[in-house]
Structure formats: C-alpha cells, structure tokens
N, C-alpha and C positions, 0 to 999 in steps of 0.2 A: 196706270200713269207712271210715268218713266222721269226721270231726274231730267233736264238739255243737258247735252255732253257739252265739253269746251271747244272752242273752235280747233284744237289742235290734236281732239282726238279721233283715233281712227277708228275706234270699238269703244262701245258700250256695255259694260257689265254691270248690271241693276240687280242688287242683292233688296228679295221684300221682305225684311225683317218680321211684320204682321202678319206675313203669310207664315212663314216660318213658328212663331208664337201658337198662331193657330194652329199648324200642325202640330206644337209640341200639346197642346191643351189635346185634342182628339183624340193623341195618342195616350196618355196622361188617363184620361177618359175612359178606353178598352182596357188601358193595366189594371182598371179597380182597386184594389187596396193595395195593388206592389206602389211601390214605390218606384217614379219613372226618371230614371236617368239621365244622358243624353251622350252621345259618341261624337267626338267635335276631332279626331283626326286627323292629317293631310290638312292641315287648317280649317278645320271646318269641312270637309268632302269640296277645298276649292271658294268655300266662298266671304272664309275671314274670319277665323278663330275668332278673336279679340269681343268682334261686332257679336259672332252670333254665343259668346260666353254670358254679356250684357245683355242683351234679347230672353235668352231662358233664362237665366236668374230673376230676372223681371218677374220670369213666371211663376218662379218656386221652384225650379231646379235649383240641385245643391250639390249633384254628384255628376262627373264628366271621366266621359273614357276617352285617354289619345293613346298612340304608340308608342313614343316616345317619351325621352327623359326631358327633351330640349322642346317639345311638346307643351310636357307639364310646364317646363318654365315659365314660356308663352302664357299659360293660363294663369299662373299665379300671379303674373305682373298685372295682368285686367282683375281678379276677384282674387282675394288674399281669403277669403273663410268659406271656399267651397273644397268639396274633398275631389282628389283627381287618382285617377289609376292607370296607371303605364302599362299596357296591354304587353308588350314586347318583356317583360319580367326583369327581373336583377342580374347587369351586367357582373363580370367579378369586380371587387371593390367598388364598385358604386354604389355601397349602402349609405355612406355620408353625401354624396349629392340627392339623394331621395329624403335626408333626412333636413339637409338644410332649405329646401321648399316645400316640406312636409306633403310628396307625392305617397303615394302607395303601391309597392309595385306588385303584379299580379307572378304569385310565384307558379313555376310550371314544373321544375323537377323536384328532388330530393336535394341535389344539392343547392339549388337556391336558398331551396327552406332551412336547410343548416345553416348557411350562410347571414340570411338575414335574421335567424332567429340569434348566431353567434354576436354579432354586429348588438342588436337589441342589445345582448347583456355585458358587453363591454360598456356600454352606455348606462343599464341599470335602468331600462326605459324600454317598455312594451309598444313599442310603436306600432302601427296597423300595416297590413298587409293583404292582399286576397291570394287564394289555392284559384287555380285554372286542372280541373280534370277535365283530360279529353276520353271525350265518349265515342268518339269515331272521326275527328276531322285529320289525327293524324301529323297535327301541325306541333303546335306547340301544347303543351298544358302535361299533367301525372299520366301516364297510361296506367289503364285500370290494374295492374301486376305488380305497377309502383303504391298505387293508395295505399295499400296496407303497411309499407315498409314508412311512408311517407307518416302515416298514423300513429307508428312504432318511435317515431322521435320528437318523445315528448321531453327531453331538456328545449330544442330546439321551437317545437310550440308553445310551449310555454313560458318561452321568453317575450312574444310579440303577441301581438292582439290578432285575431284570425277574425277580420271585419267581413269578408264575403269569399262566397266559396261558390264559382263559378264552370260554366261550359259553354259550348258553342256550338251550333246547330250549322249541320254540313246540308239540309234541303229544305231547311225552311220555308223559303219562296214555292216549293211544291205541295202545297195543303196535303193533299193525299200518300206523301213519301210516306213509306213502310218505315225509313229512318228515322222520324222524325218521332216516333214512339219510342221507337228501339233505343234511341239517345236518351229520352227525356225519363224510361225506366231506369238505365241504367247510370244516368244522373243521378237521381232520388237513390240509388242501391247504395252507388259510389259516396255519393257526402255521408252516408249514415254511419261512415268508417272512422269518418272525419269530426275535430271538437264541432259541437254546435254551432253552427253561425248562418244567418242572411245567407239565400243561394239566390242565383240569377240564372239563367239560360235565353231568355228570350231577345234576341236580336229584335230587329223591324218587321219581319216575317214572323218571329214569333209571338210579336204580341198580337198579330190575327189572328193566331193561330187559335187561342182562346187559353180561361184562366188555367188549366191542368199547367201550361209553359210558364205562366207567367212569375212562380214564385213568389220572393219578398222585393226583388227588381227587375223593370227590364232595361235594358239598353238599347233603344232605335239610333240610326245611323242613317241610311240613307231616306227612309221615310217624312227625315224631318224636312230633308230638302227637296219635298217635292218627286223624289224619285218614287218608282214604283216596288213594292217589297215582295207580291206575287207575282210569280208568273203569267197567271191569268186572273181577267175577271179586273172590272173598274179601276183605278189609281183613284182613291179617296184624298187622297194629300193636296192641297194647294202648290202652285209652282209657286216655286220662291225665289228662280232665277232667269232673267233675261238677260240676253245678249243681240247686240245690236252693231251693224256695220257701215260706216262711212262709205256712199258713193263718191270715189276718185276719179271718174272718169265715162262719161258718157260717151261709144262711138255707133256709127252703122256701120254693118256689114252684110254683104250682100251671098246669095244664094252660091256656093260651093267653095265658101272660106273656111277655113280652120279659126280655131282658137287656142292658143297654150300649149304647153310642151307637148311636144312626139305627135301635135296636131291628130289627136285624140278623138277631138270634134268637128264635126262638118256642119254646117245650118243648110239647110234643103229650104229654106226662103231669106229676102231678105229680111233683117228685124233688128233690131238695138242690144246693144252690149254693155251692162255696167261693172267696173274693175271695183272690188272693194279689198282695203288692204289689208286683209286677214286670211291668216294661211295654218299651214300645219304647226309653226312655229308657236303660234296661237292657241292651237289646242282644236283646230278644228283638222278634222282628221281626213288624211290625202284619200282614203276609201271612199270618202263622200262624193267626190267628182264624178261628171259624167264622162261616155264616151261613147263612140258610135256604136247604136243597138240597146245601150244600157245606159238608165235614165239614175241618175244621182240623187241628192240629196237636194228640198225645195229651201225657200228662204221665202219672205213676206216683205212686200210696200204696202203697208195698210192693209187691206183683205185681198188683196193680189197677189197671184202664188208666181212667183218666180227662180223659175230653175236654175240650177249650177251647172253648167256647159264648161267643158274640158276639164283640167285638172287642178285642181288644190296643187297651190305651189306654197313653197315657205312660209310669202305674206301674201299674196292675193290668191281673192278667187273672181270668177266669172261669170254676171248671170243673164238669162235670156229677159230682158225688159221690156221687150217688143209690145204685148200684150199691157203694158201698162199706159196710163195719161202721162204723156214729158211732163204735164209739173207736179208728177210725184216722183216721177224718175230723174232726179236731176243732180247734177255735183252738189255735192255736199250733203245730199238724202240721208235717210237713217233706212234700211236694211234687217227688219228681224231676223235673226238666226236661230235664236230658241227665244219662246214666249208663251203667247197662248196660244199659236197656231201650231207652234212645232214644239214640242214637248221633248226633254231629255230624253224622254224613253224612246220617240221617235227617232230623233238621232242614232241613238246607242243600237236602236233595231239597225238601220239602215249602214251603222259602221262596224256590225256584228260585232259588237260588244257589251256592255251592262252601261247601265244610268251614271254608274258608279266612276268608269273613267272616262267617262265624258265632264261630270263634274271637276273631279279631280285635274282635270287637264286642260282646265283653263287660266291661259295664258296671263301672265303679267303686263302685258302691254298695253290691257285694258285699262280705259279712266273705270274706276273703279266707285259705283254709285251707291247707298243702301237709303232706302225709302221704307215708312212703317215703321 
C-alpha cells in the first residue's frame, strides 16, 4: 500500500521504512554475534539518510558508514549519539571538522595515520579512528608493504583510539570467488600486525557469505534496500522502494506511426499511448526504451504489464496501454515503475547495470513518500 501522491505530482517515490527494518533485523540475524552496522551513503543508496538513520536506530543500530564528511554531518543533525565513519578517510587538515561532529574517519595511508594521530595530540585527546587495509580491491585503504611501516608508528597510534580495523571484499556477490578467501586470509594476517581492535570485512555480500567473513562487524549497504547482494540465487531482502508514474496523457495511434525521438518505434497495430512525465532526468535510464526489433523495459497498471515504446527522453516516456481497461488507463493514473512487479534488480538487469545505481539515481522531482 502506497501513500496518494498530491495532485501536482508527476512521480511517486514510496520509501517502506518496515521493509527496510525488516531487512536490517534478517540481516542483523545471519551476523550472529558481529555486531551489524549499517552503510546509509549517497543518502541513504537514494532513498533518504535522515528517514532511514531513524528507522535503524529504532532497531538498535548505533554505527553508520557514509563517504563523506558532509555525509557525516547529515547524520549527526538526525542522531547526535550514534558513532559514524567517513569511508573516503582524512582530507589534509580536516582533523578539526571530524572532530567537531565527533565523525571517525577511516584511515587508508601512513600518512593519514600520522596526521590524525598528530592532530589527536595537539589536542591531548585519543579520539577514535578506523585502519582500512586493502587486501586486493586496489582502491583506497594500507597496501599490505605499508602495514608494517604503518604498525612502526607508534607515537602516531598511540595518540588516537584505533576503534576498527577494516577491508573490503572485491567479489563478494560471487559465493564461490577464489578471491574472496584469498582476501579474507590475508585480512586476518594483515590486522595481526596491527594494535588490537574490532575488524570488519563483510559488506552485504558478506554477510552471506557466512560467519568465517563476518568478524566483530558487518556493514550491509545495499541489502538493506532491497537490492540484491548475490549474483545468483533468490533476493531474500524485502523491497523497500517504489516508484510510480503520473499518466499525462492518453492518445490513439494507429498501425505504422512512430512514437518519440529519431521515431525509434513503429506500432504494427492500432492501440493506445500513455505519456508519463519521467524521463532520464529522473533517473530512469534512456537504455530502458524500446525500439524497433528490441523490446525495452515493462512498467505495471495493476497486474497489467505495460511496455515502454520509443525512447526515454529527459522527462517523459511512452507506454503501450492498449491491452489494458480505459478506466485504469486514464489521465491522471498512477504507472508502477519499480514495486513488486518490477524489482530494482530487474531494472538494473535490463539497464546493464547493478541495483546500486539505479537506486542512487533517483531523481529529486519525486513527491517523496515513506510509509512503515
């Protein structure tokens, strides 16, 4: 059940809070004794930091991972007493803006950790911090040639609190990745160089992956919303997002018209055309459209599958409503675009992409609903 939009909107975005909860308890559930996180980045993977900080606290989350410094801010302004860690690590001199919203940043080189441990003792105050060793993704965090040099500076550690000491899993989503051991051993090698502390490795992927990944925390991210964290094999997660679209316009058109730019599309009978105004601009992505020979991405009027003919333009797109009863096809109709028929991951199949920005890339011009 969905929020009524306002009369003046064109899309519908329905954040399910209770789905979401749910998801975090299931997951919460498989971590066993870790301690389960949550990754609320990109606002939330898209669908409203603030809402879904208040949602998992609810639940008993206490610890939150974003990118960002302006991230963290965001969260401290909704929960002032939960702990937050800035994935992206310590800018140069921005150990005083971490320290006046009491963020944690996750340190990735040698020089951070000089940095922020220097910072600590101008202050005379062990403030927390987490170590990111990478184990093979390559990106950011100690390469394993650094840990040791990293280990060797102990004015530097011993100025700040060394609260988690983390990795990241490059094929998680592949149960059977040969990498995914290969990481997870020489994680366990790597921190042992390192002072004592809480380690983490399990992303959304790894906390399926079972307890060997799971450590003293994990961090799911797109699991909680619904996305899918395997490659293969069921989505156990609840959806937690719908998205829904204003019909603007009901016409006929008859057997060898076009539709939409560069006339894309040809209809080989007559049948009905509904305009709804969300486009790429929105976040619904121009690959979805159809075109002659190659059948696009579907949308739903109630349990009526209705396809997308021509092309995703900025704000509209186009669907074939022929097959459907005029009085569910009618101006002002509501349009599923993701729900329970059509699934993030179904999209993200169909736009050769991941769950992940399709989430992310929904648009602001949505009335924006949360229900649960």
């Amino acid at each position: 059940m969905t929020a009524p939009a306002s009369a003046e909107a064109s899309g519908l975005l329905t954040v399910d809070l209770g789905a979401l909860r749910d998801n975090y308890r299931q997951l919460k559930a498989k971590a066993g004794a870790a301690r389960c996180a949550a990754v609320i980045k990109a606002d939330a993977y898209g669908t409203g930091a603030p809402q879904v900080v208040q949602a998992l606290t609810a639940e008993g989350c206490d610890t939150f991972f974003v990118a960002t410094l302006g991230e963290a801010r965001a969260v401290r302004a909704t929960a002032a007493d939960v702990t937050v860690y800035v994935l992206d690590g310590l800018f140069p001199e921005a150990g005083p803006a971490f320290a006046e919203i009491g963020a944690r940043p996750v340190l990735g080189s040698v020089p951070e950790i000089r940095e922020w441990g220097a910072f600590c003792a101008s202050r005379n105050e062990a403030l927390p911090a987490a170590i990111h060793i990478d184990t093979g993704m390559n990106r950011l965090g100690l390469p394993p040639a650094d840990v040791a040099e990293a280990a060797a500076e102990s004015d530097a550690l011993g100025a700040f609190e060394l609260a988690l000491v983390m990795s990241h899993l490059a094929c998680g989503d592949e149960p059977d990745h040969p990498k995914n051991e290969a990481q997870r051993q020489a994680f366990d090698t790597l921190r042992a160089k390192l002072p004592a502390a809480p380690a983490s490795l399990a992303n959304s992927a790894g906390v399926m992956l079972g307890p060997a990944y799971h450590h003293d925390l994990v961090r799911p991210g797109v699991a909680l919303y619904g996305g899918r964290a395997l490659v293969e094999g069921p989505n156990p997660m609840k959806q937690v997002v719908r998205l829904e679209g204003r019909i603007a316009q009901i016409r006929e058109v008859e057997a060898g018209e076009t539709v939409g730019y560069g006339a894309t599309w040809t209809f080989d009978a007559p049948t009905r055309v509904a305009t709804v105004p969300i486009g790429y601009a929105d976040g619904y992505f121009r690959i979805l459209g159809s075109r002659d020979g190659h059948r696009g991405a579907v949308a739903y009027i109630g349990d009526h599958e209705v396809p997308i003919v021509g092309r995703v333009s900025m704000d509209l797109i186009t669907l074939d409503v022929g097959a459907v009863p005029e009085e569910r096809a009618r101006r002002g109709a509501m349009v599923e675009l993701l729900g329970p028929h059509v699934t993030v991951d179904d999209v993200a199949a169909l736009a050769q992409t991941i769950g992940y920005e399709v989430l992310t890339s929904l648009g602001r011009r949505y009335q924006r609903t949360y229900i649960g």
